[in-house]
N, C-alpha and C positions, 0 to 999 in steps of 0.2 A: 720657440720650440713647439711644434707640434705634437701631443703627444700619440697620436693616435699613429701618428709613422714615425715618431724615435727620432726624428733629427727634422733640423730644419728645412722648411718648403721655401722655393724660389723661383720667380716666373721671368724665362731668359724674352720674351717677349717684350719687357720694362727695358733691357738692355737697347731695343731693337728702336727705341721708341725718345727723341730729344729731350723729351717733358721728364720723362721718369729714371732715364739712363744713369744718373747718380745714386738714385736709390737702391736700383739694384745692386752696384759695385759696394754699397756701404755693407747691405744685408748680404751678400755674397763674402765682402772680406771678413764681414763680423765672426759670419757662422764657421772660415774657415782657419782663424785664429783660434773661437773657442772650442770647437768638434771636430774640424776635420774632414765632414760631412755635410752634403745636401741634396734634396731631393728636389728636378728641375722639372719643373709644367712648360709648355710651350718651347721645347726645347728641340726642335725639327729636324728627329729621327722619325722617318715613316714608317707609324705601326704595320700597313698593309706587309712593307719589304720588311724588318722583323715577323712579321707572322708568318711569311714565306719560309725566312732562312731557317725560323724554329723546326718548320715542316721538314726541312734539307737536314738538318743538324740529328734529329730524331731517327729520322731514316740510316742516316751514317752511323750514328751508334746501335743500332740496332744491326748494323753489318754482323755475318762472322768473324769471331776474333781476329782468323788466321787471314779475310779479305782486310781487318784495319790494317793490322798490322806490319800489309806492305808500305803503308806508306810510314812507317815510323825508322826513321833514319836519324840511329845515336850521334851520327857525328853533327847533326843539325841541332841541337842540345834544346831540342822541344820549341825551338823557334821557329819551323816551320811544322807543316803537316800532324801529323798522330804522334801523342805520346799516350803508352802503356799505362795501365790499373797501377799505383802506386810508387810511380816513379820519381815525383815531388815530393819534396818535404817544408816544410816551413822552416825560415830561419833561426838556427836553435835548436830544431826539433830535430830525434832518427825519425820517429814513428812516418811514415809515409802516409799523405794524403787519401782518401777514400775516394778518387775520383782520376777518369783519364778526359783528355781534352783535344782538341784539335786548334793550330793558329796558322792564322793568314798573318803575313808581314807584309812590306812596302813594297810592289811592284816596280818593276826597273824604270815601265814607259819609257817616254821619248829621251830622259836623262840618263845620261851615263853613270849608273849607281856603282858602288866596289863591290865584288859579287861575294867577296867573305865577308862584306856587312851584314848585305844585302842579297840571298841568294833567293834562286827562284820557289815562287808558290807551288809548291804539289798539286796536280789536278785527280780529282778524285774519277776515274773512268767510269764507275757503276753510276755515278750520281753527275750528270750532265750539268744538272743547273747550279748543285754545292757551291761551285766555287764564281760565279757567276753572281748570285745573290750574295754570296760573302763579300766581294769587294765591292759589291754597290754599297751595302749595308759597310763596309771599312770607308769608304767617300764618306758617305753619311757622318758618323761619327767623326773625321775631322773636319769637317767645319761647325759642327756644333763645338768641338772641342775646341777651337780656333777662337769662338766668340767668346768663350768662358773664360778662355787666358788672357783675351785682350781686357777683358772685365775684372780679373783679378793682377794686369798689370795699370791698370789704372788706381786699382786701390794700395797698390805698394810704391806710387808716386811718379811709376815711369812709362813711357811714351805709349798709348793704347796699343802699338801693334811692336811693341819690345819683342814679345814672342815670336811674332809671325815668322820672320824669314829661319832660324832656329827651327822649328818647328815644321819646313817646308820639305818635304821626302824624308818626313823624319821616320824612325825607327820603329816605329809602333805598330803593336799587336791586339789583331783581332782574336781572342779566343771562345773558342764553345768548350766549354763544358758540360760532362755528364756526372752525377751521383748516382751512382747504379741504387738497385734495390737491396736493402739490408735482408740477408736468406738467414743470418744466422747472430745469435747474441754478441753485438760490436764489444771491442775493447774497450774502446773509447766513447764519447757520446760526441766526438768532433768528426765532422767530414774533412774539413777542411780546417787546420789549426791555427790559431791565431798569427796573425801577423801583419805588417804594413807594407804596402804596393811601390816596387821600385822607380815605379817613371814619374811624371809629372803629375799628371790627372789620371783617373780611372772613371771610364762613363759604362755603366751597369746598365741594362737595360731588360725588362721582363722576364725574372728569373721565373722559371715555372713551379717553385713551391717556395712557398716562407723558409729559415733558416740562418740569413744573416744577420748578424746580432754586430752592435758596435762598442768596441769598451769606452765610458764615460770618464771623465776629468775625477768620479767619486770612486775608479774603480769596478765599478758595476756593469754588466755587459745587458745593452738594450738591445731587442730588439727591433729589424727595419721592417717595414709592412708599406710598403708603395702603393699605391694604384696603378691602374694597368696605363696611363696616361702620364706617367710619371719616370725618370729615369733619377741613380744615384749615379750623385759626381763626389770622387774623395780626392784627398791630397796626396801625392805620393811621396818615396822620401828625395825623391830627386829636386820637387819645388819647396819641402822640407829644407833639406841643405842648401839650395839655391837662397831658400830668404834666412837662412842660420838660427833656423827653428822657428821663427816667425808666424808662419803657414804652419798647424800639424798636419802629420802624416799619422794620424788612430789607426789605433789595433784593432781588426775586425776578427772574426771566424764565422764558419758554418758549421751549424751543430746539426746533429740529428732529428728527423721528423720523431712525434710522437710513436708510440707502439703501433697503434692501430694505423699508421700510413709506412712499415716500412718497405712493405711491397708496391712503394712507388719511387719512380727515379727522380730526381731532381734535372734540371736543364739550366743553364745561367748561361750570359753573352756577357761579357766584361770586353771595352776596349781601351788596350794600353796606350795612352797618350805619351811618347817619346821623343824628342828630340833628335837632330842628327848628330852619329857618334862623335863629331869632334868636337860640338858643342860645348864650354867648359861651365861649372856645375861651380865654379866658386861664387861665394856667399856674395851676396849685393853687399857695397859699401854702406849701402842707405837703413841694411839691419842691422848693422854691425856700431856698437856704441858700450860706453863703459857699463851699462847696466846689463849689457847683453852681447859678452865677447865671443869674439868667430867660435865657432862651434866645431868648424870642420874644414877639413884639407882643402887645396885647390884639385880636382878632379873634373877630366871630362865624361861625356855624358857613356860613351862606350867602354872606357875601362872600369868604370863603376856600376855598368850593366854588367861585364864580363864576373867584377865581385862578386854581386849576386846572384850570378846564375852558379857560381862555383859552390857559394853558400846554401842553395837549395838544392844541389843533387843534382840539375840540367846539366854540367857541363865539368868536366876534370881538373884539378890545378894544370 
């Protein structure tokens, strides 16, 4: 454990590499059976294209309300384009998120995708390059993501590229998010209220101010501190129940800057690592033993997206 960033550090270039390619799967399954979390060095997201899209993302929220707000379209339940100040909530929770956000999802290309899985990316008109720089930067993150599953399917005993084809036009979401500036005394001291991420993996990368904090095995909520070289990867509950708890999926949240920062916004890029919906999400045989009975249903990977998006306010029974 590192303490100085709150969870543990992992260098996916050990993955990359004949000599050391065990060691990393060891320190990567270790740290995601005990935390949940890890923070990845050499992990071949290109700062330059993150530093662009931050610049594209910035600008977008900084639009007129009433210019985002075209692209925010209810019946797309926040899985494409803009959604509104408040319209999330964390599983559990009424109180609404402190934050609105924009997501790119899986572009159709040359395959023939189902268009109610899969519907088209919104193109933002004001901002030419937005969406442009977003799905270079969405390429980007799945094949880092791509490496990281073949590295944690090798630590749960099965074929290094188990995931790959699973995982090939799968469902996953690029999101930007914004935390506007605090103008007035919060309710709460949370932005973002605690809770655990529904897909497989989550790759985090250069939030623009401190704030996420992770709950510990004691209870106690750490918080994360990266370097700027650095991205987090967490477990979500989808590779949770896939290994029948095996894998955690930790409670995270984002709390509030101090007083003196809250006339600043926060930024975060989180991308949701997804499966293709009919992908099924039952428990490996290989978790599942008398000290550690199944856990959870047989479910595919899109009607237990469909759960949670019902469960967070995105989308209606």
């Amino acid at each position: 454990m590192a303490s100085s960033i709150g969870i543990p550090v992992v260098d996916l270039a050990l993955f990359q590499q004949p000599g050391t390619k065990q060691d990393f799967v060891k320190a990567i399954g270790r740290a995601y059976e005990d935390v949940g979390f890890v923070a990845v060095t050499h992990h071949g997201i290109d700062h330059d294209l993150v530093e662009r899209f931050y610049h594209q993302v910035k600008a977008f929220f900084g639009m007129p309300r009433d210019a985002k707000k075209k692209y925010e379209i209810v019946e797309l339940a926040g899985q494409r384009g803009y959604t509104s100040f408040g319209r999330e909530h964390a599983k559990g929770s009424e109180a609404p998120d402190l934050k609105e956000f924009w997501q790119f999802g899986q572009p159709g290309g040359s395959e023939a995708l189902d268009p109610t899985e899969y519907p088209d990316n919104l193109e933002v008109a004001e901002l030419p390059e937005f969406n442009r720089t977003g799905m270079e930067l969405y390429r980007n993150f799945e094949q880092s993501g791509r490496l990281l599953l073949q590295a944690i399917a090798l630590h749960l005993g099965l074929d290094e590229h188990y995931f790959d084809e699973g995982i090939h036009n799968g469902n996953s979401i690029l999101r930007a998010i914004h935390y506007p500036p605090i103008t007035e005394e919060p309710n709460t001291s949370i932005r973002s209220e605690q809770h655990e991420d529904i897909n497989l993996i989550t790759l985090l990368v250069g939030a623009s101010a401190d704030g996420l904090q992770v709950l510990n095995r004691q209870g106690e909520w750490v918080p994360v501190n990266t370097t700027p070289d650095m991205i987090v990867v967490n477990v979500g509950d989808m590779l949770q129940r896939l290994t029948n708890g095996r894998l955690k999926s930790t409670t995270h949240r984002v709390v509030n800057p101090p007083r003196d920062q809250w006339h600043t916004s926060r930024l975060s890029v989180p991308f949701f690592l997804h499966p293709r919906s009919e992908v099924p999400l039952n428990c490996l045989a290989s978790c599942i033993d008398a000290e550690q009975p199944r856990q959870f249903e047989d479910i595919t990977a899109g009607a237990y997206l469909r759960e949670r998006l019902i469960e967070i306010g995105l989308l209606k029974a």
